[in-house]
N, C-alpha and C positions, 0 to 999 in steps of 0.2 A: 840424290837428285833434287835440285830446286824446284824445277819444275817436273810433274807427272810426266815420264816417256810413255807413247805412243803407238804401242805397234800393231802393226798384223801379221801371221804366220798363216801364211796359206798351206793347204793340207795338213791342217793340225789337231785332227779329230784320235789320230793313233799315231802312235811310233814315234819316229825322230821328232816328226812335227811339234808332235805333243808334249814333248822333252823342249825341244829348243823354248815352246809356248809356257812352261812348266818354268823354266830358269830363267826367262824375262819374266815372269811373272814373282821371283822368289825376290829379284832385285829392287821392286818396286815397279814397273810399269805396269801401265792398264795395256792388258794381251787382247786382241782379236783372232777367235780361234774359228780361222777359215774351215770348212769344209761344204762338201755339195748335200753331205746327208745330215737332211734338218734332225733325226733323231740320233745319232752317234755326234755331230757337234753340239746338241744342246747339252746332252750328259758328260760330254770331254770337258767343256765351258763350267758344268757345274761341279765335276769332281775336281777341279784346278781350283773355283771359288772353295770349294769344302777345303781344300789343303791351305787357303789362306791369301789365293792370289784375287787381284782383282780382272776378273779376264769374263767375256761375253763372247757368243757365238755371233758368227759373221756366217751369213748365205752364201756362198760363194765357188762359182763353178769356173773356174778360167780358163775354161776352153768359150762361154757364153759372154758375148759384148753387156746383153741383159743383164747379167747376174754382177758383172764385173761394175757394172754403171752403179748399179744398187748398192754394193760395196762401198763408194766411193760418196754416194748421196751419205750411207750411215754414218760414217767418218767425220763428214764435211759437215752435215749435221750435227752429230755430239761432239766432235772437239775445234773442229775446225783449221787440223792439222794431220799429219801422221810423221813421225820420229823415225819408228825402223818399218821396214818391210822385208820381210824375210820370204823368200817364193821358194817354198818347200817343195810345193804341192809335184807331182810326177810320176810319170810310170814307165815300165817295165817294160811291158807289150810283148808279146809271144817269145820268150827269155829260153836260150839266144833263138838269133836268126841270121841261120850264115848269108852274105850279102847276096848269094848265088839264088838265094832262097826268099829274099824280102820282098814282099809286094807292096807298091805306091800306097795304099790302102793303110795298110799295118805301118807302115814308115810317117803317112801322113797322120794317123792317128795321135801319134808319140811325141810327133816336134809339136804337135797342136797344143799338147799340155807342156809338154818338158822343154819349148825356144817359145813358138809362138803365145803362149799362155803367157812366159815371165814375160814378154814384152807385152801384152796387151793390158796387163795388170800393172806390170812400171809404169809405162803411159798414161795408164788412167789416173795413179794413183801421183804423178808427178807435182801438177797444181798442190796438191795439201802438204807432199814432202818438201818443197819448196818454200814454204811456210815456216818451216822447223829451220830452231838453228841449230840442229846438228843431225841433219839427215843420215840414214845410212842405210844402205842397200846391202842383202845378203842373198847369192844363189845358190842354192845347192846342188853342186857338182857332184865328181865320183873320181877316185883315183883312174876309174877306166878311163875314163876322158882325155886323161895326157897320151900326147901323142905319141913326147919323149917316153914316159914310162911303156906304151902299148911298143914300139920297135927296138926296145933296150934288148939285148937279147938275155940280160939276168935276171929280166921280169918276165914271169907267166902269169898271165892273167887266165888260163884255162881256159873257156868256150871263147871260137868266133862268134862275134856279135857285129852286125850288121846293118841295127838300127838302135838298140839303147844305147850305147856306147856314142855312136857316132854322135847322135842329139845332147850327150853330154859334151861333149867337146866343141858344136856347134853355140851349145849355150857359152861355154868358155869366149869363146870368138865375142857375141855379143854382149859380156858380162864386160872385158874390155875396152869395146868402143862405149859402152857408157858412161867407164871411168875416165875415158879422155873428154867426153861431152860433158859430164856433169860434175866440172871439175870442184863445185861445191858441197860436194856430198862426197863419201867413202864406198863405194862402191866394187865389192867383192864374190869372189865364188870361193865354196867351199867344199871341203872332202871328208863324211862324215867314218871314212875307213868300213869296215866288212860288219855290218850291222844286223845283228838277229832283229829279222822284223818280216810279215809276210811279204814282200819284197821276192825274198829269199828262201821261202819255204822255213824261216828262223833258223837257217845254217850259218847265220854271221856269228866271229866270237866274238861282238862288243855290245854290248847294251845300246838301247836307243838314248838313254841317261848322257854316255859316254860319247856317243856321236854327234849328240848335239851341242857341245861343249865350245866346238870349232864356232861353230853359227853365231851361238851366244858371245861369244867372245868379240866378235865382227860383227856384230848388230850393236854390242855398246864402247867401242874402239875410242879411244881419246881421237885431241883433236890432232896430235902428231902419228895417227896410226897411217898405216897404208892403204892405197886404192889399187885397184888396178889388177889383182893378185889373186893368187888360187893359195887354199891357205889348208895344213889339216892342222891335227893338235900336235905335231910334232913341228912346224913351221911352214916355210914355201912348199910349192908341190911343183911340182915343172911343168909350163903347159905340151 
């Protein structure tokens, strides 16, 4: 890299996050390792410096306009750009919840971090990645999210789900009209496959190492890569 890449990983204090924040940081970029809890992001932030990367803890709560503003001053303030952003950050939310069974409550909690959150942190975050000359957007999707795969009848996904499911797939939706609006930047969702991480109780068979391999790949994508697209490490993913 000529110049230092730039990024932030939102919820990058454990797990995937910290893998994806882990492998941009092995490539050479200065990492932003988002999370909301000041004491597990300072020590994710320094066991990443202790491996050799150069990566700082970012405050960052993206369900808060507050926290998300702050973000954007620190940025704005020490580089005066950002390169990647990667919106890791997401949850779960009372896993499953058949739709018969979802309350506005619980549903609204989910897209607040898992739709509403990655836009309210793209948004903010847009002025500085506009700045870069090679933007790139990464969101982290879920194979459950396709629609095609969810009514295939050769695919079982096991429990109905009623609200995390759906919020991925609703991020799908929004991950796409970004890449038609900002047709200057690469802007993708991603499938980090069945990942042992408390997510899942750690019943995933892939490493959080291994899941985030998709991300990093599409956070540092040439300039003839694709937009627009739901991607795992095995290639497209259908929406």
């Amino acid at each position: 890299m000529s110049e230092q890449t730039i990024a932030l990983v939102t919820g990058a204090n454990k797990g995937i996050g910290y893998e994806i924040a882990a492998g941009l940081g092995a490539l050479g970029a200065s990492v932003g390792v988002g999370a909301r809890d000041a004491e597990r992001g300072e020590e994710a932030a320094a066991k990443l410096r202790a491996n050799g990367a150069d990566a700082f803890f970012v405050p960052l709560d993206v369900t808060d306009d507050e926290s998300v503003a702050a973000a954007v001053a620190l940025f704005g303030g020490r580089f005066g750009r950002l390169d990647v952003l990667v919106n890791n950050a997401g949850i779960a939310g009372a896993w499953p919840t058949a739709p018969s069974a979802a309350t506005p409550a619980g549903l609204r909690e989910v897209l607040d971090t898992n739709v509403i959150g990655v836009v309210r942190v793209t948004n903010a975050m847009l002025p500085l990645l506009r700045r870069s000359a090679r933007p790139r957007i990464v969101n982290q999707s879920s194979h459950l999210s396709s629609l095609t795969l969810q009514t295939s009848p050769d695919v079982d996904f096991g429990d109905i789900d009623g609200v995390y499911m759906p919020s991925k797939t609703f991020l799908n939706a929004v991950t796409v009209q970004y890449a038609k609006e900002l047709t200057g930047m690469k802007v993708n969702g991603c499938c980090p496959g069945y990942v042992a991480t408390d997510f899942n109780d750690f019943h995933g068979h892939e490493t959080p190492a291994n899941g985030a391999k998709i991300a990093i790949r599409l956070a540092t994508l040439g300039d003839d890569g694709p937009t627009g697209g739901l991607f795992d490490d095995a290639g497209t993913v259908p929406w």
